[in-house]
C-alpha positions, 0 to 999 in steps of 0.5 A: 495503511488503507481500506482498500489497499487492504480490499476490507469494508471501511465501516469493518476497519475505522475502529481498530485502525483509527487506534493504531494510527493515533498511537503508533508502536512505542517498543523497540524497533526491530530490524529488517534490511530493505530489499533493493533488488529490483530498484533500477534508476534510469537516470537519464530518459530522452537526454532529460534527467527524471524525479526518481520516485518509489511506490510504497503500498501499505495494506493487509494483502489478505491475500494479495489480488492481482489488482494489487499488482495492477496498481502499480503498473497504473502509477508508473504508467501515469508518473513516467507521463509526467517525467519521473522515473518509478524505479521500484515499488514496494508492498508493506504488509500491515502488522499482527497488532492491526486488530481486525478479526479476519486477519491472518498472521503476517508469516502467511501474508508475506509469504503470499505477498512474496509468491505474489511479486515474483514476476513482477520486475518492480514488486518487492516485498518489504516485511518490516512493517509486519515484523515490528512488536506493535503497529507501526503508522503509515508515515514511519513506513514511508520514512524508514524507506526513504531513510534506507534509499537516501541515507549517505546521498550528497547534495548534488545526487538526486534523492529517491521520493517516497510515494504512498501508494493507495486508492479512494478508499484511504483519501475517504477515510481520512475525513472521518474524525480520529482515523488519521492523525493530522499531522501524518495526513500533512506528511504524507501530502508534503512534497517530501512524500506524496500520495497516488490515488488509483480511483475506481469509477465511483469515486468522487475524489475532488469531494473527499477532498473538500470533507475537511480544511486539512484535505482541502489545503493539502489535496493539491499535492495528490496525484490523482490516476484512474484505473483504465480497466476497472474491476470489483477484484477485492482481497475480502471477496476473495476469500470468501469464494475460498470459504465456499469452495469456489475457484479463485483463478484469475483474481491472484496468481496461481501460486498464491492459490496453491499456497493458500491451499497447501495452508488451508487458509480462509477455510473458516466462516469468519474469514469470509467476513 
């Protein structure tokens, strides 16, 4: 999970999620099947056979914005340039146990997530993550999609890998001391995963990657894209234009506007913060 995937402030995030990712859930999983409706494996594009690959965001989506459905568009743009073949995205929404104060239960933030891919024609919502007794770090996510698309493959049908899909935020967060266990940092960079950074103007993403040892020894393995239209859209500003009675159109599709004001939602002073 990252700050801006989940579009909060990262000084706001780093205590509670620096916990959450150092333990992990240690209860029984429970289980949720992955939806698969939209995967579409092309196989074959110009007589050239292609890396299938997957996109995996992980965030609160507190509500979705439409930037959170942009940046999949921009990673599968870059990526089909460099010859693989994204055949499906999925959004994860954090767990309850992620313990940040303007955090709405997850029932309405897959709801959300849900209304918010419906015209997507790679979007799928996968709720598993939100589902779990405890919190779940972002590397067993990644695993357990990867487990449910490989599962049973032969060695000569090519397996799908499972990208992490995030902005500049998350690679900035990853310096600071007891956030992200190193070892889950490894994993993510590996070749058996990987990590699409969508940067903003500002970001200065060779820096980050320079912060520690770690970062800079795995750092070759990320795919760095910059988002051709940039905007300061963000989950947290969002609701507090809902909190100050402001319109929200254009920042998150129009169902999930209806449906946030059929809930009520981000109504109260703290969910503005």
């Amino acid at each position: 999970m990252g700050p801006w995937i989940a579009c909060g402030t990262v000084a706001t995030l780093c205590a509670a999620w620096g916990d959450a990712q150092a333990s992990g859930a240690t209860e029984a999983e429970v289980s949720h099947e992955l939806p698969i409706d939209k995967l579409r494996w092309k196989r074959k594009i110009d007589g050239a056979t292609r890396q299938p690959v997957v996109l995996v965001a992980c965030g609160s989506f507190n509500p979705p914005t439409l930037m959170h459905l942009r940046m999949f568009e921009v990673a599968r743009d870059a990526l089909a340039k460099r010859g693989w073949d994204v055949v499906g995205g999925y959004v994860s929404p954090v767990n309850d146990s992620y313990e940040k104060k303007t955090l709405i239960p997850s029932k309405y933030r897959i709801e959300m997530c849900k209304l918010a891919a419906e015209t997507s024609d790679m979007i799928m919502v996968d709720e598993w993550e939100a589902k779990q007794p405890a919190y779940v770090t972002t590397i067993r996510v990644l695993r357990r999609v990867d487990e449910a698309l490989n599962r049973g493959k032969g060695e000569r049908e090519p397996k799908t890998r499972v990208l992490f899909l995030c902005g500049a935020d998350v690679i900035d967060t990853m310096a600071i001391p007891g956030v992200w266990a190193d070892q889950d940092i490894a994993k993510i960079f590996s070749k058996e995963h990987g990590l699409v950074c969508i940067t903003r103007e500002e970001a200065d993403i060779p820096k980050m990657l320079e912060a520690t040892p770690l970062l800079k020894r795995v750092g070759k393995n990320i795919i760095v894209v910059d988002e051709p239209v940039p905007n300061q859209v963000s989950s947290s500003r969002l609701r507090g234009e809902v909190a100050q009675g402001h319109s929200v159109k254009y920042l998150t599709p129009d169902s999930v506007i209806q449906y946030i004001g059929r809930q009520g939602l981000y109504q109260r002073d703290v969910d503005r913060a």
